[in-house]
C-alpha positions in Angstrom: -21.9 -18.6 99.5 -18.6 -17.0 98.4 -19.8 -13.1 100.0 -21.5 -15.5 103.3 -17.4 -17.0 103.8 -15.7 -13.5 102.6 -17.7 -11.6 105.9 -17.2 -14.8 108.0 -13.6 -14.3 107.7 -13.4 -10.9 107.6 -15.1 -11.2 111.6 -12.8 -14.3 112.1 -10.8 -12.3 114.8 -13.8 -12.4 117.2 -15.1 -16.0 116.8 -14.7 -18.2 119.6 -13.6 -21.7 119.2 -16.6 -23.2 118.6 -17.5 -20.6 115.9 -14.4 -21.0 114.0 -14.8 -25.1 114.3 -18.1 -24.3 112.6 -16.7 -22.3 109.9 -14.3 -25.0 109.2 -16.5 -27.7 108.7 -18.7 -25.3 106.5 -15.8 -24.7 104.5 -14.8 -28.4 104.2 -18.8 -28.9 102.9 -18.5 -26.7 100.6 -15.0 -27.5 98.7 -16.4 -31.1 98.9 -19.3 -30.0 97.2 -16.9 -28.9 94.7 -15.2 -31.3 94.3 -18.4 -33.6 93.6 -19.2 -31.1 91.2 -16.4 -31.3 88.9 -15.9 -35.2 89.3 -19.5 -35.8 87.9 -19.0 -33.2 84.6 -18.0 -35.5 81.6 -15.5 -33.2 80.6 -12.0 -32.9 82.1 -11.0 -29.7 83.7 -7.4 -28.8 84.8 -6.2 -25.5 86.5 -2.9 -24.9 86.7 -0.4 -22.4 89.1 1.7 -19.9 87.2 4.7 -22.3 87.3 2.4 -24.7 84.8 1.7 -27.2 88.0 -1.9 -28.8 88.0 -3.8 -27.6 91.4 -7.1 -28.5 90.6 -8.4 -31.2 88.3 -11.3 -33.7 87.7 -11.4 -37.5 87.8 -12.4 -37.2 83.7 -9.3 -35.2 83.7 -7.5 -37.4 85.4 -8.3 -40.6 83.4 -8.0 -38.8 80.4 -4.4 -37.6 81.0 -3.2 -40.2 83.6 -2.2 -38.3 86.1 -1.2 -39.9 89.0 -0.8 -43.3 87.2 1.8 -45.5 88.8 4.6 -44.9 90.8 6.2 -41.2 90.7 5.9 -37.7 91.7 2.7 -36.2 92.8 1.2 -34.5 89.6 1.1 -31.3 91.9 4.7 -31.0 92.0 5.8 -30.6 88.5 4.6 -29.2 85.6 1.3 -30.6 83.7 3.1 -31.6 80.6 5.6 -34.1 82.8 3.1 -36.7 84.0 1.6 -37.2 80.6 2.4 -39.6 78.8 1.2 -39.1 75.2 3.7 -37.3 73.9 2.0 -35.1 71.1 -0.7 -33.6 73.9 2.1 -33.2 76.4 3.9 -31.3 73.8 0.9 -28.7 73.2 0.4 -28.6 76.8 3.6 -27.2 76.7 3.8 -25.0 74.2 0.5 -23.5 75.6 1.1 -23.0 78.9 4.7 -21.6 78.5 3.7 -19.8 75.1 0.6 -17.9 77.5 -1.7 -18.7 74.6 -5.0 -19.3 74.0 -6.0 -22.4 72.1 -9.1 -24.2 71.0 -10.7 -27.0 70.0 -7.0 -29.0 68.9 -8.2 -32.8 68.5 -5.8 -35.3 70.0 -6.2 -39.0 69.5 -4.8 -40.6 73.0 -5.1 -44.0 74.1 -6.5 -43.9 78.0 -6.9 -46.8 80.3 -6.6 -48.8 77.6 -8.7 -47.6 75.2 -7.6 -45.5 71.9 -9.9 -41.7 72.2 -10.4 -38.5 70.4 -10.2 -35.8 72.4 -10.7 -32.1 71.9 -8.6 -29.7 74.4 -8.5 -26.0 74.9 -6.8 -23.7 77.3 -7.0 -20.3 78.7 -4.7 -17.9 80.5 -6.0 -16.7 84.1 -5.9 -13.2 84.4 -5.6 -11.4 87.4 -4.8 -7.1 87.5 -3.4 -7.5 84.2 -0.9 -10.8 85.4 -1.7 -14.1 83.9 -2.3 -16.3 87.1 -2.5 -19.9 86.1 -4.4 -21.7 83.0 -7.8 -23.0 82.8 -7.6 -26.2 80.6 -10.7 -27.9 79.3 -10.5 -31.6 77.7 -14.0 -33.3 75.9 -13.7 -36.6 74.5 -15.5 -36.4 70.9 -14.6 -40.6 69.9 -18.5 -40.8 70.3 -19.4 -37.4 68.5 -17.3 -38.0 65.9 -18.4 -41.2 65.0 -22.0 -40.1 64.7 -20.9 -37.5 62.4 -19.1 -40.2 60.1 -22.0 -42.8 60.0 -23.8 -39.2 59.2 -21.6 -38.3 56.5 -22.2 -41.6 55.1 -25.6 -41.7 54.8 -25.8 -38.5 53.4 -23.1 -39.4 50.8 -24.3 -42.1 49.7 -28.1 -40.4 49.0 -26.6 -38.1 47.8 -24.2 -40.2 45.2 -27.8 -42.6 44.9 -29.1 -39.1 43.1 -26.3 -38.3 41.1 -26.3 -41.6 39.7 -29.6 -41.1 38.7 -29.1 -38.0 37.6 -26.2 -38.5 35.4 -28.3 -41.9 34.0 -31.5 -39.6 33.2 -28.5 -36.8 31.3 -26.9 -38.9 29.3 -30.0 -40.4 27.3 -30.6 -37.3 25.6 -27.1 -36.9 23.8 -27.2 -40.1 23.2 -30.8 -40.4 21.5 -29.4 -37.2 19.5 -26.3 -39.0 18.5 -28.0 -42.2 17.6 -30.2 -40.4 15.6 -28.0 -38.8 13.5 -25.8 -42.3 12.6 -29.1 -43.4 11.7 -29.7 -40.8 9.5 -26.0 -40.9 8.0 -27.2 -45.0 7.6 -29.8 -44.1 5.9 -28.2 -41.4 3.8 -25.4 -43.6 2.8 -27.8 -46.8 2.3 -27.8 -48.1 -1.5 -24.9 -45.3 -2.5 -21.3 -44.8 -3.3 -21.5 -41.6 -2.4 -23.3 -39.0 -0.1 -23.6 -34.8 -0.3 -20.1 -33.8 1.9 -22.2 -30.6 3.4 -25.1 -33.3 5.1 -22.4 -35.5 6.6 -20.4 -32.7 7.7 -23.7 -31.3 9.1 -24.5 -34.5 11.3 -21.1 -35.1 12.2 -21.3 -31.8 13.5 -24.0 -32.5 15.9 -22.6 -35.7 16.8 -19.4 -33.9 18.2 -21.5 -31.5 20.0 -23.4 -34.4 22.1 -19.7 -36.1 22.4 -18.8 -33.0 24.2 -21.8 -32.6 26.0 -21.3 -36.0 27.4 -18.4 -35.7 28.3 -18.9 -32.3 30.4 -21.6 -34.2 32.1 -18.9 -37.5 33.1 -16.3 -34.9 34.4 -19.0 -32.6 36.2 -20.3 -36.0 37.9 -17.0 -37.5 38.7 -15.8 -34.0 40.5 -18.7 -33.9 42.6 -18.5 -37.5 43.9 -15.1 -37.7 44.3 -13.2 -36.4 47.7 -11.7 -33.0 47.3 -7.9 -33.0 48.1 -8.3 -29.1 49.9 -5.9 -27.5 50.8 -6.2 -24.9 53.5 -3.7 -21.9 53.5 -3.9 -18.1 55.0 -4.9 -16.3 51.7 -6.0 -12.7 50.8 -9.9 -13.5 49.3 -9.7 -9.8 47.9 -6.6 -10.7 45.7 -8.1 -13.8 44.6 -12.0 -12.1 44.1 -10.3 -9.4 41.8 -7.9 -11.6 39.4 -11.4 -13.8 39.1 -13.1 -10.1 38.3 -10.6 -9.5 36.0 -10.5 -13.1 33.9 -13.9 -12.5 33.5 -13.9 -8.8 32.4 -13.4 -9.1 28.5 -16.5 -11.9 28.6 -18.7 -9.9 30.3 -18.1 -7.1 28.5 -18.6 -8.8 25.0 -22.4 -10.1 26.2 -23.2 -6.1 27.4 -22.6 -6.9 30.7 -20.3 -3.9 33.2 -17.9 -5.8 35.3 -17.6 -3.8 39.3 -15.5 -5.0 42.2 -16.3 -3.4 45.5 -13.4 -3.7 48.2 -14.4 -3.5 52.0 -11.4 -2.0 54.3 -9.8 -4.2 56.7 -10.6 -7.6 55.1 -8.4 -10.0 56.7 -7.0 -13.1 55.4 -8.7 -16.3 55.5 -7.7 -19.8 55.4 -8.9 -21.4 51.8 -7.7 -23.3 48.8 -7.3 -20.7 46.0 -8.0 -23.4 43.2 -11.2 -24.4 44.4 -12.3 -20.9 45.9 -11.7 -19.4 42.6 -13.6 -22.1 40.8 -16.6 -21.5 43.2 -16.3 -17.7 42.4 -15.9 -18.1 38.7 -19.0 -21.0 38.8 -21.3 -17.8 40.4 -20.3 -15.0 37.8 -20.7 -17.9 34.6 -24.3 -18.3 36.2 -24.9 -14.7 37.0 -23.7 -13.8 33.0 -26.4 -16.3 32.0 -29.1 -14.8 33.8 -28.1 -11.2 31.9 -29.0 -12.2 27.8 -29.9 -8.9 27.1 -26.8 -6.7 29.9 -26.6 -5.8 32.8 -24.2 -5.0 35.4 -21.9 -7.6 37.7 -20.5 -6.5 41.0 -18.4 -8.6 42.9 -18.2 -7.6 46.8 -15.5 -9.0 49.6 -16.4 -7.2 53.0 -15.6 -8.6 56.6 -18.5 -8.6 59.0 -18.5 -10.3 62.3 -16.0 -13.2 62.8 -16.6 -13.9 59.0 -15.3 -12.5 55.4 -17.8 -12.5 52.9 -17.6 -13.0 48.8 -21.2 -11.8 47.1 -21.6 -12.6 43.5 -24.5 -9.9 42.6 -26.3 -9.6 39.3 -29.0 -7.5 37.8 -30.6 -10.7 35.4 -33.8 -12.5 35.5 -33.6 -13.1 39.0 -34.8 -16.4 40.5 -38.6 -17.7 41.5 -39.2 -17.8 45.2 -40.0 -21.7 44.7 -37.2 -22.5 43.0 -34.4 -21.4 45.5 -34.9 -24.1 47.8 -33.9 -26.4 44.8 -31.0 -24.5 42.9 -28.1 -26.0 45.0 -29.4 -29.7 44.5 -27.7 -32.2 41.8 -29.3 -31.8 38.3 -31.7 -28.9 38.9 -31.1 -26.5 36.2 -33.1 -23.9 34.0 -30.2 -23.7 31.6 -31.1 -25.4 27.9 -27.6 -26.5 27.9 -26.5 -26.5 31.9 -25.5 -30.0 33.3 -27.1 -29.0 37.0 -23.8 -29.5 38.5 -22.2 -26.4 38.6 -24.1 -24.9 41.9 -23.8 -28.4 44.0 -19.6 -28.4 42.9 -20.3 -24.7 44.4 -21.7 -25.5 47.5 -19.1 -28.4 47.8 -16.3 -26.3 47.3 -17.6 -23.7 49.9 -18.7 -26.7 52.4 -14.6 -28.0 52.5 -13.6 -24.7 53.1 -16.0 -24.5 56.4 -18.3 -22.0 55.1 -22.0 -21.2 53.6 -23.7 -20.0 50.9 -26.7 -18.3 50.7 -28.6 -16.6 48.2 -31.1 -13.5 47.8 -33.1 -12.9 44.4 -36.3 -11.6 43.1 -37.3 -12.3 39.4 -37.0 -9.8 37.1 -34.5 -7.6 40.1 -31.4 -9.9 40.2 -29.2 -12.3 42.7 -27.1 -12.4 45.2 -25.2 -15.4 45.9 -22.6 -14.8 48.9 -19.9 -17.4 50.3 -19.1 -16.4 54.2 -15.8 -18.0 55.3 -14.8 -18.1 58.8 -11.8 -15.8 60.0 -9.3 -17.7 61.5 -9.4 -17.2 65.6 -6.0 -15.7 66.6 -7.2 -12.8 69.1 -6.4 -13.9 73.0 -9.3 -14.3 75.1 -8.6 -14.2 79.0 -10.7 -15.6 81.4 -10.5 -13.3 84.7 -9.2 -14.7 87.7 -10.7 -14.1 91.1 -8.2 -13.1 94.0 -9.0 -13.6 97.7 -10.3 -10.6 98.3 -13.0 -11.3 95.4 -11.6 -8.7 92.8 -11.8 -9.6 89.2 -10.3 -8.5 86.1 -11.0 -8.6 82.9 -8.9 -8.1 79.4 
């Protein structure tokens, strides 16, 4: 349609009256096509002039910001930011559009026509022989979305706290049969006498103090993976904090026979993460990868950047892990540790979960593992949508 109206115009000069009439009217069908277009999308889309002024925008838009709401100038004749009237998303708006920037996804809670919404916004520069040209602006209201993902959240929470409950109630019996075993014994020892042998109370006291502690490891295990994690997010280096966690580990490893190796990737960038927590994830994956080495081995902890990602890989060369077991290793209370409270993957996968990103792991008994955390990199690189002039030309950055 767009190359039909570029060669009707270009013969424009030799239409008659009639033929130009007709080009008219199929030009007014076609921009009220448009316009039908945009007004039935969900989402609100705004295009502004290069002096910030809205030129183009849909009814969704139009609820969702209010423009045109009451008495005042026409939206068109002043810039976007002026006829709004929340001032937070005017603000952005903006910062954007002065700034040139591109920005996506930022989640504004607004109150339109009455009702309070969550919307999601995003803007691009227009880009035209290298000159920005305007601003593409996209709003989607996510109330609905994100209160699916709550109820969601929910459910799954409170499964997944149902099987840590049940969990924790099914660990604790054992130290506790083991403890009430031993006062039993120490009763029974100590029944009918003034006094009993120092070395067997000291030796069931012992135990006794053991299961305290093992209890108690369980209670704090449970209570940090069912309470809410207070993360906070900040630009950090993951190779800084991958090598002071290779190197808190070193003397460890090397007491159990094990060679300690950090490999480096070049150009890592920085991601956004919470140091405490991402190092606890890091450490929980090298204390699990030293338990799976009894007899040596070798460690090698990897940070390269691949894609929009940066990516942490714990890698081992222990027992390895059975092909039916590593749909189960990241649930709560699946262990194959004699000592292990089941916990310490599921914190893991928490930890990595807060922080936006996955795990996932690769292993073959008797070769080794390889757990790796990816993290997204944070999106700061421009991207220009190309602007068509009249004559059809398009340019693209």
């Amino acid at each position: 349609m767009r190359r039909f109206f570029e060669r009707a115009l270009a013969k424009s000069a030799k239409m008659n009256e009639g033929q130009l009439r007709d080009l008219l009217f199929a030009l007014a069908a076609e921009n009220e096509r448009l316009e039908t277009a945009l007004d039935s999308m969900l989402d609100g889309i705004v295009v502004c002039d290069r002096e910030h002024q809205p030129i183009i925008y849909n009814k969704t838009a139009e609820r969702m910001l209010g423009l045109g709401a009451g008495q005042g100038p026409d939206p068109a004749e002043r810039p976007l930011w002026l006829g709004i009237g929340d001032r937070e998303l005017a603000d952005f708006l903006r910062e954007t559009l002065e700034g040139e920037e591109s920005v996506f996804d930022r989640e504004f809670d607004i109150n339109a026509q009455g009702r309070d919404r969550l919307i999601s916004a995003s803007a691009s520069p227009l880009v035209s022989e290298g000159r920005i040209e305007g601003t593409l602006i996209h709003l989607e209201d996510i109330t609905d979305k994100r209160r699916r993902e709550a109820q969601l959240r929910r459910a799954e929470s409170l499964a997944s706290l149902t099987t840590l409950a049940a969990g924790v109630a099914h660990e604790i019996k054992n130290p506790l049969g083991s403890i009430s075993i031993r006062i039993q014994l120490i009763q029974k020892a100590a029944k009918g006498k003034r006094s009993i042998p120092v070395e067997s109370l000291e030796h069931h006291l012992g135990i006794v103090t053991e299961e305290i502690e093992r209890l108690n490891k369980i209670v704090v295990d449970f209570l940090f993976a069912v309470r809410p994690m207070n993360v906070e997010l900040r630009e950090g280096d993951p190779c800084a904090l991958v090598t002071e966690t290779a190197d808190f580990l070193r003397y460890e490893a090397e007491k159990a026979g094990v060679r300690v190796e950090t490999r480096i990737g070049d150009g890592v960038p920085r991601v956004l993460l919470d140091k405490r927590y991402m190092k606890q994830a890091v450490l929980n994956l090298a204390k699990n990868a030293l338990a799976a080495m009894p007899d040596g081995g070798t460690l090698v902890f990897i940070v390269e950047a691949k894609d929009d990602e940066v990516r942490i890989s714990v890698e081992d060369t222990g027992t390895g892990i059975a092909e039916e077991d590593l749909s189960k290793i990241f649930e709560p209370y699946y262990t194959t540790k004699d000592m292990g409270t089941g916990l310490g993957l599921t914190i893991t996968f928490k930890i990595v979960k807060e922080h936006q990103g996955e795990i996932s792991v690769v292993s073959k008994p008797g070769y080794g593992s390889t757990f790796t955390i990816s993290l997204p990199v944070p999106q700061k690189d421009r991207r220009l949508i190309p602007f068509r002039d009249s004559a059809g030309s398009e340019e693209r950055n």
